[in-house]
LUMDOGU-246225 format. One record per residue (C-alpha): residue in one letter; residue number from 1; x, y, z. Coordinates in Angstrom, 1 decimal. Each point is the difference from the previous one (the first is absolute). Last residue first. Layout:
REM residues N
R, A, NUM, X, Y, Z
...
REM end
This chain:
REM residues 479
R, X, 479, -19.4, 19.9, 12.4
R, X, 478, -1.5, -0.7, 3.1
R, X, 477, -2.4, 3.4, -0.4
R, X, 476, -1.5, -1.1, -2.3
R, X, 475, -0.1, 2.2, -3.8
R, X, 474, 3.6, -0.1, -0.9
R, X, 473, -0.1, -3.4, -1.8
R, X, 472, -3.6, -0.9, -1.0
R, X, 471, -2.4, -1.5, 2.7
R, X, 470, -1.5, -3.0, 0.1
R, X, 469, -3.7, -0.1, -0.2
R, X, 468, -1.2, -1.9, 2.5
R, X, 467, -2.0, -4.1, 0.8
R, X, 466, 1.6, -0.7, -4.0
R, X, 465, -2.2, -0.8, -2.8
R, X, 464, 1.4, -2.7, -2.2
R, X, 463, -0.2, -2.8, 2.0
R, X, 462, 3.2, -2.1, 0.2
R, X, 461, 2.4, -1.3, -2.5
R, X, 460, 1.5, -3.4, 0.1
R, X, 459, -1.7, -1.8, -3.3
R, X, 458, -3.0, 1.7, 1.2
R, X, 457, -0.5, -0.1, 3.9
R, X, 456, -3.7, 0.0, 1.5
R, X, 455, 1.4, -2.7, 2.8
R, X, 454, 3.1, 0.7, 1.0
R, X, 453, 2.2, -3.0, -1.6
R, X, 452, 1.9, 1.7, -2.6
R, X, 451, 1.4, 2.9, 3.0
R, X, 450, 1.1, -3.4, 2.6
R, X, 449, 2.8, -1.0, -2.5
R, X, 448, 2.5, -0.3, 2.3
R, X, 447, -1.1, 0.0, 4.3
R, X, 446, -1.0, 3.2, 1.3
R, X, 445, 2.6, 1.8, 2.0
R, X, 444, 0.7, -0.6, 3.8
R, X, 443, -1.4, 2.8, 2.3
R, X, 442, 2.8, 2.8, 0.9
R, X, 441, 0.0, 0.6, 3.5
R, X, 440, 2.0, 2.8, 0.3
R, X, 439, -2.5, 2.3, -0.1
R, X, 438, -1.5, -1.9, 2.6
R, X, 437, -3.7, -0.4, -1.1
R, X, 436, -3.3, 2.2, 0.7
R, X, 435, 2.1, 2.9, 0.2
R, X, 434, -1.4, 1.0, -3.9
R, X, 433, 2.5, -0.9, -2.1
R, X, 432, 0.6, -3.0, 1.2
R, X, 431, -3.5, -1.0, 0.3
R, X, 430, 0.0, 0.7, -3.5
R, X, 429, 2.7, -2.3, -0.8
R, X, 428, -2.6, -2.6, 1.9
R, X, 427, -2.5, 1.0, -2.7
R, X, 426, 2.5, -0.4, -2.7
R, X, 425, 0.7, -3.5, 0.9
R, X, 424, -3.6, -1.5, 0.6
R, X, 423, -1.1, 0.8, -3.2
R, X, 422, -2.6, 2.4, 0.2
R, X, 421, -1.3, -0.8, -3.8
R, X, 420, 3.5, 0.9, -0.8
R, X, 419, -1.1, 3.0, -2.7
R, X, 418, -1.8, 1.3, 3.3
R, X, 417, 2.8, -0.5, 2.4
R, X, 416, 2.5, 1.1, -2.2
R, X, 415, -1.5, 3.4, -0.8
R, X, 414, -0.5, 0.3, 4.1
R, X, 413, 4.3, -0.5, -0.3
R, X, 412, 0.0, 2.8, -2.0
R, X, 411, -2.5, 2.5, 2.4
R, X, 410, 1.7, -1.3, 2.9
R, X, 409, 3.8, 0.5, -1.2
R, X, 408, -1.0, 3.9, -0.9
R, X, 407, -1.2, 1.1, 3.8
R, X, 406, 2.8, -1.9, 1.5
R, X, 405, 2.6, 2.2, -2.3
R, X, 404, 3.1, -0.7, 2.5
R, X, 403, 2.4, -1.2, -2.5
R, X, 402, -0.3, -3.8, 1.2
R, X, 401, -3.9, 0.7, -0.2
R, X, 400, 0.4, 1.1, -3.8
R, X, 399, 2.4, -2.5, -1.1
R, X, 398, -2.4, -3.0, 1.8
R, X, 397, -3.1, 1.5, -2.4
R, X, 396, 2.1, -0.3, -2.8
R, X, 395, 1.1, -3.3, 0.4
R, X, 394, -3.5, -0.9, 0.5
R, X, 393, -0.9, 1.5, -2.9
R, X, 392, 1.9, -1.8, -1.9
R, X, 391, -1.4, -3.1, 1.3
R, X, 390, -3.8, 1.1, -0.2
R, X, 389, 0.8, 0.5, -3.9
R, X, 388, -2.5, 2.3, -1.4
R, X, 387, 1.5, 3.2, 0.4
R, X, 386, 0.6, -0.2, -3.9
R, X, 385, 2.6, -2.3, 0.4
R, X, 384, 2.3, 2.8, -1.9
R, X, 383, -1.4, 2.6, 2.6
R, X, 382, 0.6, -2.7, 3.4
R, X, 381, 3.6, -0.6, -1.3
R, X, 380, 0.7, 3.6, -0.9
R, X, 379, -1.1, 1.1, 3.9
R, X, 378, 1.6, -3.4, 1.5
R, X, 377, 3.6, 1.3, -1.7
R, X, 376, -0.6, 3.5, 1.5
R, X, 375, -0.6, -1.3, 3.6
R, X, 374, 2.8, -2.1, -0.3
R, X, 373, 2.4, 2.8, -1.2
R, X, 372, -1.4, 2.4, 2.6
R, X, 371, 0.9, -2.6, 2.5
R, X, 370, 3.1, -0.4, -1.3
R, X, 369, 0.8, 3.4, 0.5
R, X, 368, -1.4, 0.3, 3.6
R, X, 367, 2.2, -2.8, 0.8
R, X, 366, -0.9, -3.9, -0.6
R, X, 365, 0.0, -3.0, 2.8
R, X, 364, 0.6, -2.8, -1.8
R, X, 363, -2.8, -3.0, -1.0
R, X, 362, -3.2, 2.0, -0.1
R, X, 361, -0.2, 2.9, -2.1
R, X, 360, 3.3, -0.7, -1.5
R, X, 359, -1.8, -3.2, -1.3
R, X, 358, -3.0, 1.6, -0.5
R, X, 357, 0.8, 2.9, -2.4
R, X, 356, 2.7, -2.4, -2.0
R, X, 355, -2.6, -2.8, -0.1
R, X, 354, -3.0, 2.9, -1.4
R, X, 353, 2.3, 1.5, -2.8
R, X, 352, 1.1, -3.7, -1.1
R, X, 351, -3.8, -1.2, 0.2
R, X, 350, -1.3, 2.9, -2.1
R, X, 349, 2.8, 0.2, -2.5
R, X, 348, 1.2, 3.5, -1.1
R, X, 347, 0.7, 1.1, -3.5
R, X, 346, 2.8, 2.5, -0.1
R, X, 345, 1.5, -1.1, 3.7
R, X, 344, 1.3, 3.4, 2.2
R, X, 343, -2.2, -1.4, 2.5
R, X, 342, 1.6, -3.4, -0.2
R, X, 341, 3.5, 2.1, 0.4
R, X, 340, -1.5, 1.7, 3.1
R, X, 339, -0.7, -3.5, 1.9
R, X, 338, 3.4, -1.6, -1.1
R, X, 337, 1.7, 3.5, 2.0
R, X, 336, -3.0, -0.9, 2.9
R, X, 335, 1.0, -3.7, 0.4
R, X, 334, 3.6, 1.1, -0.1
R, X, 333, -0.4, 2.6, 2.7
R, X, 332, -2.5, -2.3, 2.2
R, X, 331, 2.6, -3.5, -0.4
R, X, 330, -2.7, -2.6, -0.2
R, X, 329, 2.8, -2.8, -0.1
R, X, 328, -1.4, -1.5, -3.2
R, X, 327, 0.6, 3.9, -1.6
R, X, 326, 3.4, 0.7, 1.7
R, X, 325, 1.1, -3.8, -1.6
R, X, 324, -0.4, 0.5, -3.9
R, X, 323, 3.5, 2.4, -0.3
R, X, 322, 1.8, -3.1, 1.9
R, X, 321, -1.4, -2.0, -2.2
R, X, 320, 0.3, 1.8, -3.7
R, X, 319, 4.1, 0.3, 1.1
R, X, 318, -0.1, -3.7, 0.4
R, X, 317, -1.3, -0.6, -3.1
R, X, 316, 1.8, 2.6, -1.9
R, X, 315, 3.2, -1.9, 1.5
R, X, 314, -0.8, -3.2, -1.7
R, X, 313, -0.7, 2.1, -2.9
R, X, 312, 3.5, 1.9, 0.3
R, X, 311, 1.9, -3.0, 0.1
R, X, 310, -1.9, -1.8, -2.9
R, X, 309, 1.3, 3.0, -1.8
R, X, 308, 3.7, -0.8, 1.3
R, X, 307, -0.3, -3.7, -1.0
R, X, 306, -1.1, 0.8, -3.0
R, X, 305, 2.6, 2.8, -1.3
R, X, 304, 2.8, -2.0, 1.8
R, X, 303, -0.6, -2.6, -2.6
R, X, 302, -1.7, -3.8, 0.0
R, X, 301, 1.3, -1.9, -3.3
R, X, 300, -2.0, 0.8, -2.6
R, X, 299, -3.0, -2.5, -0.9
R, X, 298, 0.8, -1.2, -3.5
R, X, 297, -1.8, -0.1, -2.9
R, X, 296, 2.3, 3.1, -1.4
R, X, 295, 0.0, 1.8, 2.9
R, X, 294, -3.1, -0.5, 2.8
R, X, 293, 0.1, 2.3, 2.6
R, X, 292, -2.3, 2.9, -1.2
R, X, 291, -2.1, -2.4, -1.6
R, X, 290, -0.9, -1.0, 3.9
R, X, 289, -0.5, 3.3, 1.0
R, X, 288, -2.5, 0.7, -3.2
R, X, 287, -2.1, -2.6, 0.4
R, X, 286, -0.5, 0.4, 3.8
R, X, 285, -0.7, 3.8, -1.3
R, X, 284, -1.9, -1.1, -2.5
R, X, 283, -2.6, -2.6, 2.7
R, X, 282, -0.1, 2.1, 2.8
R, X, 281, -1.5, 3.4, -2.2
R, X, 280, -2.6, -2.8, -1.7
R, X, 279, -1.0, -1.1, 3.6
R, X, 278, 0.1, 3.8, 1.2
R, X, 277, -2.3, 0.7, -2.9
R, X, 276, -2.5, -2.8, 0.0
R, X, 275, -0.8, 0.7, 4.1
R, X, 274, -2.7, -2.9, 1.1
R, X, 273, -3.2, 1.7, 0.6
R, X, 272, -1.9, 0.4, -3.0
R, X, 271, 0.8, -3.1, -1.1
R, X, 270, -0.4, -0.4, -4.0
R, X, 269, 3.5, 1.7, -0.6
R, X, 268, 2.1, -1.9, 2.0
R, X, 267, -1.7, -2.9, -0.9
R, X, 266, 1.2, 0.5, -3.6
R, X, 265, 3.4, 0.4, 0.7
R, X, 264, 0.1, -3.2, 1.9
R, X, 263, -1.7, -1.4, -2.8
R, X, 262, 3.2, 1.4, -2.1
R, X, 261, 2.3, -0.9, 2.4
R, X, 260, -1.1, -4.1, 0.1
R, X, 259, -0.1, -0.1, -4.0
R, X, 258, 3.3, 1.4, 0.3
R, X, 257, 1.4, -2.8, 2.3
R, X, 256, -2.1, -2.8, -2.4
R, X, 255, 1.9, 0.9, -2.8
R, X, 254, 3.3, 0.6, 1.7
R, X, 253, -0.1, -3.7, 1.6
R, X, 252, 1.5, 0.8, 3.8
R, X, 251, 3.9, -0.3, 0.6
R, X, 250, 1.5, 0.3, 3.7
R, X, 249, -0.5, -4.3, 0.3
R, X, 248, 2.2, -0.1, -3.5
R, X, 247, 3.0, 1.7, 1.7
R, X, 246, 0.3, 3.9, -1.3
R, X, 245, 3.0, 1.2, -1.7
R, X, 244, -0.7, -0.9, -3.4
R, X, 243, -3.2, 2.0, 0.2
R, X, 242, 1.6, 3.2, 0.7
R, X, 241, -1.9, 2.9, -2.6
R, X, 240, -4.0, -1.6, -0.1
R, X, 239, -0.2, -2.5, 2.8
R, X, 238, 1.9, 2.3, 1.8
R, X, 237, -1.9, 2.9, -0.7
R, X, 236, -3.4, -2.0, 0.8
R, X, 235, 1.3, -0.7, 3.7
R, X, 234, 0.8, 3.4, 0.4
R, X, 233, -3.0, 1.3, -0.9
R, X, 232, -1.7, -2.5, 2.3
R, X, 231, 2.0, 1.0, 2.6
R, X, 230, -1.0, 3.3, -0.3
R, X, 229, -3.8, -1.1, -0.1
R, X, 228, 0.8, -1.2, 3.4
R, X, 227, 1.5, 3.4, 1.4
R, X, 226, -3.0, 2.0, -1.6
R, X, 225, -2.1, -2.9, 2.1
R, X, 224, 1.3, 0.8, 2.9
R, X, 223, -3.0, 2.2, 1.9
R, X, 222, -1.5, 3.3, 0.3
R, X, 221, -1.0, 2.9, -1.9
R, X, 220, -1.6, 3.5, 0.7
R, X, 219, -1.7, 2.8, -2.4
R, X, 218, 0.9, -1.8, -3.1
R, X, 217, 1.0, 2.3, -2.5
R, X, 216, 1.3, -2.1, -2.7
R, X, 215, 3.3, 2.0, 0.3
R, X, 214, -0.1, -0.5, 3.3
R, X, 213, -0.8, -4.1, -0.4
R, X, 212, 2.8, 0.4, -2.5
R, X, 211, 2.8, 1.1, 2.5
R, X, 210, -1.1, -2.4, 2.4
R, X, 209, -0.4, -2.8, -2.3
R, X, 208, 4.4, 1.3, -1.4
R, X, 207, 0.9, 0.5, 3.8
R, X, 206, -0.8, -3.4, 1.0
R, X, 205, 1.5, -1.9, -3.3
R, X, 204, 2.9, 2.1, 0.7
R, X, 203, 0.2, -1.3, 3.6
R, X, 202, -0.6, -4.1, -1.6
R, X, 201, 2.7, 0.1, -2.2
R, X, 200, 2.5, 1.6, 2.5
R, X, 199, -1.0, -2.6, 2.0
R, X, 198, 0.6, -2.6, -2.3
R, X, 197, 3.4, 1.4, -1.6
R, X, 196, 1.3, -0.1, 4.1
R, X, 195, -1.4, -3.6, 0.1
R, X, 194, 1.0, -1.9, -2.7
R, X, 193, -1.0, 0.6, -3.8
R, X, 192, -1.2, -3.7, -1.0
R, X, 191, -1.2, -1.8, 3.7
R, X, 190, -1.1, 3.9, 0.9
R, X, 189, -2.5, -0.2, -3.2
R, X, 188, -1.1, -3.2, -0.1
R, X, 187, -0.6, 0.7, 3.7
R, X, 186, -1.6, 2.7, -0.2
R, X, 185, -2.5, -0.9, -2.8
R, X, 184, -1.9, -2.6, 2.3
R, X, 183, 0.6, 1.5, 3.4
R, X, 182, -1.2, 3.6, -1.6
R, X, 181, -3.0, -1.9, -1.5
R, X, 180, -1.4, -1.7, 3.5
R, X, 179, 1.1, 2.9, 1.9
R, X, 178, -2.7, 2.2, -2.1
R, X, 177, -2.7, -2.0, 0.2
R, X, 176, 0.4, -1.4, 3.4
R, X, 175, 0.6, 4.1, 0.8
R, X, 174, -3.6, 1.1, -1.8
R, X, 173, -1.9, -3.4, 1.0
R, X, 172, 1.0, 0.1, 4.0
R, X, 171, -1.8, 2.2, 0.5
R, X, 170, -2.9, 1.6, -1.8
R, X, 169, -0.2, 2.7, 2.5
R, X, 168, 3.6, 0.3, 0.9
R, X, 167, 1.3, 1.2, -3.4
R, X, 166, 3.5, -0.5, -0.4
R, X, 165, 3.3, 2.4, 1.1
R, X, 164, 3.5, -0.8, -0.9
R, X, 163, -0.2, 1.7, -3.0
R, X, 162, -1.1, 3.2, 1.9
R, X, 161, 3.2, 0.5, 2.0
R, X, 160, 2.1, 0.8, -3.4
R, X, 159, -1.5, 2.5, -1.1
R, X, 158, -1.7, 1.3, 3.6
R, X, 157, 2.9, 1.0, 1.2
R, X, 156, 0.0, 3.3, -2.0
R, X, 155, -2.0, 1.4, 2.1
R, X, 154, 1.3, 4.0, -1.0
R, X, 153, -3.1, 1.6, -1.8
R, X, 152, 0.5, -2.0, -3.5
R, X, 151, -0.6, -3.0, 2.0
R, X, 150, -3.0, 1.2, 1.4
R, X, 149, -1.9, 0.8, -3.5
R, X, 148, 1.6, -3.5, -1.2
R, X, 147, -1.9, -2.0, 2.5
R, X, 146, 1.8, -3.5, 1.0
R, X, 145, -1.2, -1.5, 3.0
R, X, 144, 2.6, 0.6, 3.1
R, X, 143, -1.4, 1.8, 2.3
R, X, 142, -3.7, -0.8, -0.3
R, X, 141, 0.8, -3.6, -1.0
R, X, 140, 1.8, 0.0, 3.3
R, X, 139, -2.6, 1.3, 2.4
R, X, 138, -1.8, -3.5, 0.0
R, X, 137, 2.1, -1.3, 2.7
R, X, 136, 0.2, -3.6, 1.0
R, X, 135, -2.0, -0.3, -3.4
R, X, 134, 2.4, 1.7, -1.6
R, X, 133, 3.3, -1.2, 1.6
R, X, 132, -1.2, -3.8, -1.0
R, X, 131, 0.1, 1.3, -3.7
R, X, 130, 3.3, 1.4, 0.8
R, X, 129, 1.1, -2.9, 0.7
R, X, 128, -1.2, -2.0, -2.6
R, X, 127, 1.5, 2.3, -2.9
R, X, 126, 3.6, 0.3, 2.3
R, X, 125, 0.1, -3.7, -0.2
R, X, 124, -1.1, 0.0, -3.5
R, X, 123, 3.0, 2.4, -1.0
R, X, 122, 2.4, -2.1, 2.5
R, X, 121, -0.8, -3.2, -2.3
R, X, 120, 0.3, 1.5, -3.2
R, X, 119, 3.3, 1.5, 1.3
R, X, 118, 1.7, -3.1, 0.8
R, X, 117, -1.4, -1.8, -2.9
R, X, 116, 3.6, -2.0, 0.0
R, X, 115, 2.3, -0.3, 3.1
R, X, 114, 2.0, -2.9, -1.0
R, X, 113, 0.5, -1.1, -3.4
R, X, 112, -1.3, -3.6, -0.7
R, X, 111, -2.8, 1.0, -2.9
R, X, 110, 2.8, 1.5, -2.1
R, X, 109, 2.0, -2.8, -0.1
R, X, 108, -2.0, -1.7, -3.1
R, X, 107, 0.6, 3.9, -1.8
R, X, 106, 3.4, -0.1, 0.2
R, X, 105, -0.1, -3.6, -1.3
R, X, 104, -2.0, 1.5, -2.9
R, X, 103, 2.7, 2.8, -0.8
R, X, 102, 2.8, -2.9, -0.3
R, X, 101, -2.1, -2.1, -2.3
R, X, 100, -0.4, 3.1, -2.0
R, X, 99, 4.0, 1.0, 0.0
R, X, 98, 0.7, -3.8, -0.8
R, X, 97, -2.6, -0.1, -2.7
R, X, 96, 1.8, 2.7, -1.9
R, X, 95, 0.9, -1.9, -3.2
R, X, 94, -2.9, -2.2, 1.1
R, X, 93, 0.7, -3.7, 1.1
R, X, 92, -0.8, 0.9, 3.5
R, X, 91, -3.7, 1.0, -1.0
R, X, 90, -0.3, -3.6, -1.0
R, X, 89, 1.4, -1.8, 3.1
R, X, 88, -2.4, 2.5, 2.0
R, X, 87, -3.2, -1.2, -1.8
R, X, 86, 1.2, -3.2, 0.6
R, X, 85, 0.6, -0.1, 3.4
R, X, 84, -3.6, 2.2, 0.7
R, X, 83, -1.7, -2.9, -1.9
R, X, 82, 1.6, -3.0, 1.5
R, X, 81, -0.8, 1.6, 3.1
R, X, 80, -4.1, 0.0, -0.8
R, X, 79, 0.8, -3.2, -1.9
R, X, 78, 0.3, -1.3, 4.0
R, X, 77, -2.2, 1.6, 1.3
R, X, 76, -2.4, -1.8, -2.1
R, X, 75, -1.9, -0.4, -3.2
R, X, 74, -0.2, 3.3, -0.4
R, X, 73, -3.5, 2.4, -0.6
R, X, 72, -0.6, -0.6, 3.6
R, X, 71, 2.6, 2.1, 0.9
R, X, 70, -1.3, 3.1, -0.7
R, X, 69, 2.0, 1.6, -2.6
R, X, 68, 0.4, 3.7, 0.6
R, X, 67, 1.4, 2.2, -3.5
R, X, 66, 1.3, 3.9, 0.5
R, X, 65, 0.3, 2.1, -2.9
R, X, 64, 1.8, 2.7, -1.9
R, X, 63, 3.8, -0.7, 1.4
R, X, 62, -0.4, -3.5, 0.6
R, X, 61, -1.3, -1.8, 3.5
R, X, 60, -0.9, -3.7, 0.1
R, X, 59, -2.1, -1.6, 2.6
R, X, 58, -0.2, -3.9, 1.8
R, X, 57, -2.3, -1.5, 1.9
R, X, 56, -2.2, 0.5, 3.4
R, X, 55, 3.4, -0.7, 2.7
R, X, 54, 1.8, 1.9, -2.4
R, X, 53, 2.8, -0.1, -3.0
R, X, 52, 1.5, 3.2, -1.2
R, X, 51, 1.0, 1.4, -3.6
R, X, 50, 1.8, 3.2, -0.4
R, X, 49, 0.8, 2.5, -2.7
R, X, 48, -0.9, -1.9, -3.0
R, X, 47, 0.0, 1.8, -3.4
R, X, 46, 3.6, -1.7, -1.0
R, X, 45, -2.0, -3.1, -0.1
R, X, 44, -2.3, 1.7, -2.6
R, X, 43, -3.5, -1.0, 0.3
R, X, 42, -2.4, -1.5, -2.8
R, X, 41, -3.4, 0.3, 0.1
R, X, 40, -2.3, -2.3, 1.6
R, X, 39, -0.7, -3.5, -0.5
R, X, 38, -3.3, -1.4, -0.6
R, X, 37, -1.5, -3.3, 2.2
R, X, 36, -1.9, 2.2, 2.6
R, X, 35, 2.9, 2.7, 0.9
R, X, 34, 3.7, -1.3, -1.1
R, X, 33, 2.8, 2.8, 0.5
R, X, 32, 3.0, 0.0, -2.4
R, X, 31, 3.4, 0.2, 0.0
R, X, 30, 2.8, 1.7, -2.1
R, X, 29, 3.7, -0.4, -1.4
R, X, 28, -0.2, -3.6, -0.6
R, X, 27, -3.3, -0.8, 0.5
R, X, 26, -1.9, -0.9, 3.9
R, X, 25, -3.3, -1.3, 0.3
R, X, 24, -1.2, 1.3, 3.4
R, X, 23, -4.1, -0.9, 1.2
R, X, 22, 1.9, -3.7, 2.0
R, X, 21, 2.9, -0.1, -2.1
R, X, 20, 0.3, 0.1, -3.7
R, X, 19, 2.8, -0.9, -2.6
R, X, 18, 2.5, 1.4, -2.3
R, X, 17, 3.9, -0.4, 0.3
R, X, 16, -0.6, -3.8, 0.2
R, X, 15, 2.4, -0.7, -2.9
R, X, 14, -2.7, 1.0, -2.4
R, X, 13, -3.2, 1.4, 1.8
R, X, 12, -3.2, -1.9, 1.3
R, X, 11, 1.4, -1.2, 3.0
R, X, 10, -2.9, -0.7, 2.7
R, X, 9, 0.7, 1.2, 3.7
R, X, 8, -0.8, -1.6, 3.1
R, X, 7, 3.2, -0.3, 1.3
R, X, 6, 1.8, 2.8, -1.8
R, X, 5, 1.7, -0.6, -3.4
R, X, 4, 3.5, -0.3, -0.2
R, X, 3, 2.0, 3.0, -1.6
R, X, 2, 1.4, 0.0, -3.5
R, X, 1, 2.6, -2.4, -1.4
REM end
């Protein structure tokens, strides 16, 4: 005699072997899925990988798909029980239903191990944290910002350093973003390849955006999402290579989870801004680190291999630290050794040239070397501004009158003044320059943004015709 039907159910088959409950009509070696009246195609029992009843309904993994049945489409909790019992009595009368039912109560303990998303939730730690380091002290995107041409002259740090980094300007939409997706992927990830394979995961999915935002040629790159994308990658190769070992909350609908990475793909490439490559770089190498430890359908049991390379990240980490920490501290000989390898930059950036001049200008006490360093730096920041930035000048002007040239510093900082419209700053820097001021009596800088507000300003530039002519390298005397 077959199985009795569920409460709730109505027996359309011989002996009761067929019959529907709730949106699940179940056949001998198969089920069904109800949507609007019409049944759905026919699923193999021996398909199922795990099934799992919730607070919202009921859903049912397989190997190629994953099915949620809210529970208002049962006639109550009840038949929502009666389902998940009879779904189970069936797989158990498989040749091999005993091994399956075995792998899906493997799968139902899986939520009550202790210690799980571990390493997500340190990752976003360190992610917040640093993000309340940089506006404590803005110096660290400058030290640890990801810019390939300084990386390939010994600052190294900056790989890993710069994931951890976001955008402090259009805070706190660039980390929320970012934290939202690696707390969403991370923990299907870590909850299926534990925390050592997670980690390891997630550093290869930091080295492979870095690697392809260089390759790309983006001049400088921060923030996490590289890492998030690598979760993502992951999270696709499971669904793709190890879907019978993933619990039916770890499972997302394949159709709509590459609809979702192709429009990611496309905004990628229609924002200007966002970085396409180190996204797409994140995303194989998360892909390709995961396939790595799946065998056969199966994630492989954790190795030496693993546990030693997530070793040796976890140490790259601290090592990119402790090699970060001279530059926050405003240590003069490593402030002037990162000050020669910007010169020694192929394409040099305005505002990087002008920070590195006027922060060992101003916050460490440089040596004759390093003041030559600064005072070069401000030189190839004011030419590739055009002299037409009053804040690079500035810095310029301030290299001068630390190295003595009083006569130089006044005719730059007078530059300011007029492309300023007298701002009050410059004038008081002048007064500096001139014994008017303490010379250590640095005035406080001009609040963000205050350049695009000066009246007669164009979309941030000032007047074209400058109050002098500056002069060409060689031919003043401060040079």
């Amino acid at each position: 005699m077959g199985p009795e039907p569920v409460d709730g159910s109505n027996d359309d088959g011989v002996d009761g072997v067929d019959f529907s409950a709730g949106p699940v009509r179940f056949e001998a070696h198969a089920f069904s899925l109800t949507r609007k009246g019409r049944a759905g195609p026919l699923i193999p029992y021996a398909e199922v990988t795990h099934c799992a009843r919730s607070r919202w309904g009921y859903a049912i993994a397989t190997t190629r798909n994953v099915f949620f049945l809210r529970g208002s489409r049962f006639a109550s909790e009840e038949q929502v029980a009666g389902v998940d019992l009879e779904l189970r009595a069936r797989i158990g009368c498989l040749p091999e239903g005993e091994i399956q039912l075995k792998r899906i109560a493997e799968l139902d303990a899986r939520p009550n191990r202790r210690g799980q998303n571990l390493v997500v939730y340190g990752f976003i730690v360190l992610c917040l944290a640093a993000q309340f380091l940089q506006f404590q002290e803005p110096a660290v995107v400058h030290a640890g910002s990801f810019m390939p041409a300084l990386v390939a002259q010994g600052e190294f740090w900056r790989v890993l350093i710069a994931n951890f980094l976001h955008d402090t300007l259009i805070f706190p939409f660039h980390i929320l973003l970012n934290m939202m997706c690696i707390f969403a992927f991370g923990v299907l990830v870590e909850r299926s390849m534990g925390r050592g394979r997670t980690a390891l995961i997630m550093g290869v999915s930091a080295l492979g955006a870095m690697w392809a935002a260089s390759v790309a040629g983006y001049p400088e790159v921060i923030g996490a999402s590289g890492v998030a994308s690598g979760l993502v990658g992951s999270t696709l190769c499971l669904e793709l290579n190890a879907s019978r070992c993933l619990p039916v909350w770890s499972r997302i609908p394949r159709r709509v989870f590459v609809l979702a990475v192709l429009a990611q793909a496309l905004v990628d490439l229609a924002v200007p801004f966002v970085a396409g490559a180190a996204h797409l770089g994140g995303f194989l190498l998360g892909y390709m680190a995961t396939r790595c430890l799946i065998d056969e359908g199966r994630i492989r049991a954790s190795g030496g291999m693993a546990r030693g390379l997530t070793a040796l990240m976890t140490l790259a980490l601290v090592a990119s630290l402790v090699a970060m920490l001279p530059l926050l501290r405003r240590d003069p000989v490593a402030l002037e050794k990162h000050g020669i390898r910007v010169l020694q930059m192929p394409e040099p950036l305005v505002r990087f040239d002008n920070e590195a001049a006027w922060r060992m200008l101003t916050e460490s006490k440089p040596t004759e070397a390093g003041l030559e360093v600064a005072v070069l730096l401000g030189l190839r920041a004011a030419r590739y501004s055009d002299w037409q930035d009053p804040n690079v000048l500035d810095t310029l002007a301030e290299g001068l009158f630390a190295s003595g040239d009083f006569q130089g510093a006044l005719e730059i900082i007078d530059q300011a003044i007029f492309l300023s419209h007298g701002h009050r700053y410059f004038i008081e820097q002048r007064q500096r320059f001139t014994g008017e001021r303490d010379p250590e009596d640095r005035p406080e800088p001009p609040e963000q943004g205050w350049f695009l507000r000066q009246p007669g300003s164009s979309e941030g530039f000032p007047p074209p015709e400058p109050a002098i002519e500056p002069a060409e390298p060689g031919e003043s005397a401060w040079i």
